[in-house]
C-alpha positions in Angstrom: 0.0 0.0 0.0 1.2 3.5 -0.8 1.8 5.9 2.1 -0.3 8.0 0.5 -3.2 5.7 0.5 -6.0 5.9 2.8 -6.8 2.4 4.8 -9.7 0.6 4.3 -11.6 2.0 7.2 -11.2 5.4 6.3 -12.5 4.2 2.5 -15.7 2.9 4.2 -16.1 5.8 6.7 -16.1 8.6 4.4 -18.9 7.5 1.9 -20.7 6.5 5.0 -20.5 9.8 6.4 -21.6 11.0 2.7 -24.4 9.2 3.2 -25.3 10.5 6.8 -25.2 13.8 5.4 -27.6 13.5 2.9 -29.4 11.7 5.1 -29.9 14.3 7.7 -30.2 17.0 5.5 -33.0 15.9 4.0 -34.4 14.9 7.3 -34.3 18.6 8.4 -35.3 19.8 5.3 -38.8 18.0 6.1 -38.9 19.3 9.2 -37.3 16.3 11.4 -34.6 19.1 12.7 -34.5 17.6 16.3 -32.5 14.6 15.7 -28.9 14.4 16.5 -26.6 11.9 15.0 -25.7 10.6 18.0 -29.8 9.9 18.4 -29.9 8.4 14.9 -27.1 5.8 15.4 -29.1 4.2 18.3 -32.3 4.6 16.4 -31.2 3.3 13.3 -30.7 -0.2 15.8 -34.5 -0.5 16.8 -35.4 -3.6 15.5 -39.1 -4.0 13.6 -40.7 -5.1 16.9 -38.8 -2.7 19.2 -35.3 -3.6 20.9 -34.2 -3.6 24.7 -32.1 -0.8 26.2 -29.5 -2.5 26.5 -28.9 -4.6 23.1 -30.0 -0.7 21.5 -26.7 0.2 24.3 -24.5 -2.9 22.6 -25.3 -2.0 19.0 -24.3 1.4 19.2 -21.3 0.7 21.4 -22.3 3.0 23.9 -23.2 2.8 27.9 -26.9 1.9 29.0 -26.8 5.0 30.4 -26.0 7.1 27.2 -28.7 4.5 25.0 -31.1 5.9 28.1 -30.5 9.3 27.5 -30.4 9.4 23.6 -33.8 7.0 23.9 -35.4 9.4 26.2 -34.7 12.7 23.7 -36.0 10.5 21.2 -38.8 9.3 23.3 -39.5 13.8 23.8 -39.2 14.4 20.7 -41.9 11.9 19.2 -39.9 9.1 17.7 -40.1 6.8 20.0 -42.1 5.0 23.0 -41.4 2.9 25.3 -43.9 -0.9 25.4 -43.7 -3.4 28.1 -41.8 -6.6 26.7 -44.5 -9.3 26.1 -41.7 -12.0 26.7 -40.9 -10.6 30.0 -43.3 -8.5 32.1 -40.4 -6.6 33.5 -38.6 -5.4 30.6 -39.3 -2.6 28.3 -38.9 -2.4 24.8 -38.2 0.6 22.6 -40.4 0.9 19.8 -40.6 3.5 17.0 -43.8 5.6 17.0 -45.5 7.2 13.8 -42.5 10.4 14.0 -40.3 8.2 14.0 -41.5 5.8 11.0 -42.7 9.0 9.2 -38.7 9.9 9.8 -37.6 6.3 8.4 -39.8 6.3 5.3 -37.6 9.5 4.4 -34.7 8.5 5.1 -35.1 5.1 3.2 -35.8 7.2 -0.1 -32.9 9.2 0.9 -30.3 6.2 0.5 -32.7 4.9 -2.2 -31.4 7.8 -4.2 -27.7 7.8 -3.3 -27.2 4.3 -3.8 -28.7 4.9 -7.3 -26.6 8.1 -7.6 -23.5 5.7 -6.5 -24.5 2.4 -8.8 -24.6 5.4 -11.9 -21.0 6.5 -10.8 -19.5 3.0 -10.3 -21.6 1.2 -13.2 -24.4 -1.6 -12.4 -21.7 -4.5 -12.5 -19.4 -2.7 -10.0 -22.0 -1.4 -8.0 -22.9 -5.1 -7.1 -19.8 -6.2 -6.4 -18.9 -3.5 -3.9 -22.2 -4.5 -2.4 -21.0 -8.5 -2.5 -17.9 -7.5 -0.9 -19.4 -5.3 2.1 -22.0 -7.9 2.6 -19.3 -10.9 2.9 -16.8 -8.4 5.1 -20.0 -7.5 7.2 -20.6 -11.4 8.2 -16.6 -11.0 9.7 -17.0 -7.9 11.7 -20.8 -7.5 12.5 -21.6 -9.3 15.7 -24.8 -7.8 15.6 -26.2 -9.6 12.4 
């Protein structure tokens, strides 16, 4: 590798933040201003029937005590409620509320458009096989899958 060369990580992290930007840009621009990043990386983890506290705490790789206190802005903000867990009685689950999937439908047609602005840059055939790659590296580094 050249010493000029950037390392793989930074290669994924920049079009990633390119991505992010858009993303919350046009979040704001319809009028879902109040969301922080640091808010939409634990949100982005809510899984389709809600997620516990503390797997929402893993996933984001922050303390349960930060996931609490991004949940609860979200939670103030409308994107978010808290359910009881119907496998445990004790536990709560984080759920997204009708912000919140209003939020998500935008955002999907966000990186809807990028990735078709990306596959026109890179050509179809490319495209797919940066997206074979990143799926087969994701099985070795995502221990959230």
């Amino acid at each position: 590798m050249p010493d000029d060369a950037l390392n793989l990580g930074l290669l994924l992290f920049i079009p990633y933040r390119a991505i992010e930007d858009r993303v919350f840009d046009e979040l704001a621009a319809a009028g879902f201003d109040d969301i922080s990043r640091a808010q939409g990386r634990v949100f982005q983890r809510i899984g389709p029937n809600g997620s516990r506290l503390t797997e929402l705490a893993r996933q984001s790789g922050v303390t349960k005590q930060t996931a609490g206190f991004l949940v609860d802005q979200l939670e103030a903000a409308g994107y978010v409620t808290r359910v009881p867990d119907p496998s445990d009685g004790r536990a709560r689950l984080v759920v997204i509320a009708p912000r919140g999937a209003a939020a998500v439908a935008r955002s999907v047609g966000v990186v809807a458009d990028v990735e078709r602005e990306w596959t026109a840059h890179l050509g179809a055939e490319r495209a797919e096989s940066l997206r074979e790659l990143l799926t087969d590296l994701r099985a070795a580094t995502d221990h959230y899958a």
